[in-house]
N, C-alpha and C positions, 0 to 999 in steps of 0.2 A: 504494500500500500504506500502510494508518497501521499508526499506530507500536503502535498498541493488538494490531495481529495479532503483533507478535513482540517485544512485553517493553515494558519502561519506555523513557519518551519520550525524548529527546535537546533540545527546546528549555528547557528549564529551565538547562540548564549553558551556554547560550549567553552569551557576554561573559566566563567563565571567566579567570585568568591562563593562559596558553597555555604549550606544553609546551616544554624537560624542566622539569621540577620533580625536586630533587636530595633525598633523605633525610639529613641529617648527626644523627645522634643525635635521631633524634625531632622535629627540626625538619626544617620542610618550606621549601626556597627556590625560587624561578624564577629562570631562567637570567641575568636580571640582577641575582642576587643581592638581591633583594627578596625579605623574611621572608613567606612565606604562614600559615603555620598551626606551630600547637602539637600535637604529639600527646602523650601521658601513657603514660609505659611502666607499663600496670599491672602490679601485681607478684603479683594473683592468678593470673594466667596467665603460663605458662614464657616464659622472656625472647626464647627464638626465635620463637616465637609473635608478643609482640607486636611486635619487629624487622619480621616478615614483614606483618604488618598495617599499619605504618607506611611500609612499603616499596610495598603497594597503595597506601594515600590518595596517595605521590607520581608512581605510573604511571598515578591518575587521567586525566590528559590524553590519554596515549598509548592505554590502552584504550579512551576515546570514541571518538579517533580511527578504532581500529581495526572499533567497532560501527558506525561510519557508512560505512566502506568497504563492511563485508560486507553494511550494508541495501542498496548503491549496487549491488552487485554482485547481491546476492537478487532487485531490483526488474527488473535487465535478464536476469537468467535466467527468471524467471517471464514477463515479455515473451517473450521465446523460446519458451517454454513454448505460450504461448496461442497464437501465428503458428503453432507445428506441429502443434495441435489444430485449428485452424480450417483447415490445407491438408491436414490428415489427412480431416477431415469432407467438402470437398470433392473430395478424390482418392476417398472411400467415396461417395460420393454417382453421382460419374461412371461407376466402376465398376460399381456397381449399376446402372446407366441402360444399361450397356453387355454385361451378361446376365439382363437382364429375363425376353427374351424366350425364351431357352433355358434348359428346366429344369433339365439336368445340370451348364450351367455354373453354373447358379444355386447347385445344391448345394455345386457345390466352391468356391462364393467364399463364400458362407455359412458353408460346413467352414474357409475359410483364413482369413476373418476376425475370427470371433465364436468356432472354435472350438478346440482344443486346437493346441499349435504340432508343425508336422512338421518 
């Protein structure tokens, strides 16, 4: 799966300082106490506002993390996905090979499988 089918990429942030990263008033630290970033409490927007905006740039890390789990998980369900359409295809395939030759069972696998559920 690329990254283009479901949103923006994840290699660019690669080498990142790594997580937690702590908000203390607008500054941002990693867990060793190394300064990362400056945020600017702007003061055109209400101050919970921008609290809450500085409090994302420092769960940056953690939310990467968490879109890489669920592409890791999306790519092994979709696998899933594909093995049960390809044993589906060949259990309809056998089936059909298996009332070929009789027309009335022919109808009612036709009726059970392409047609409204009983």
């Amino acid at each position: 799966m690329s990254e283009k089918t479901i949103g923006v990429g994840t290699d660019k942030y690669e080498g990142h300082t790594p997580a937690p990263w702590k908000n203390e008033g607008g500054d941002i630290y990693a867990a060793n106490g190394e300064h990362i970033a400056d945020t600017v409490l702007n003061m055109v927007i209400p101050q919970e506002e921008a609290h809450a905006n500085t409090q994302l740039i420092a769960d940056a890390p953690l939310l990467l993390e968490e879109v890489k789990r669920l592409r890791e998980e999306l790519e092994g369900r979709e696998a899933y996905i594909k093995r049960l359409s390809e044993q589906l295809a060949r259990a309809t395939k056998w089936a059909y090979k298996q009332v070929l030759h009789n027309d009335s069972a022919m109808m009612d696998f036709d009726d059970y499988v392409w047609g409204e559920e009983k």
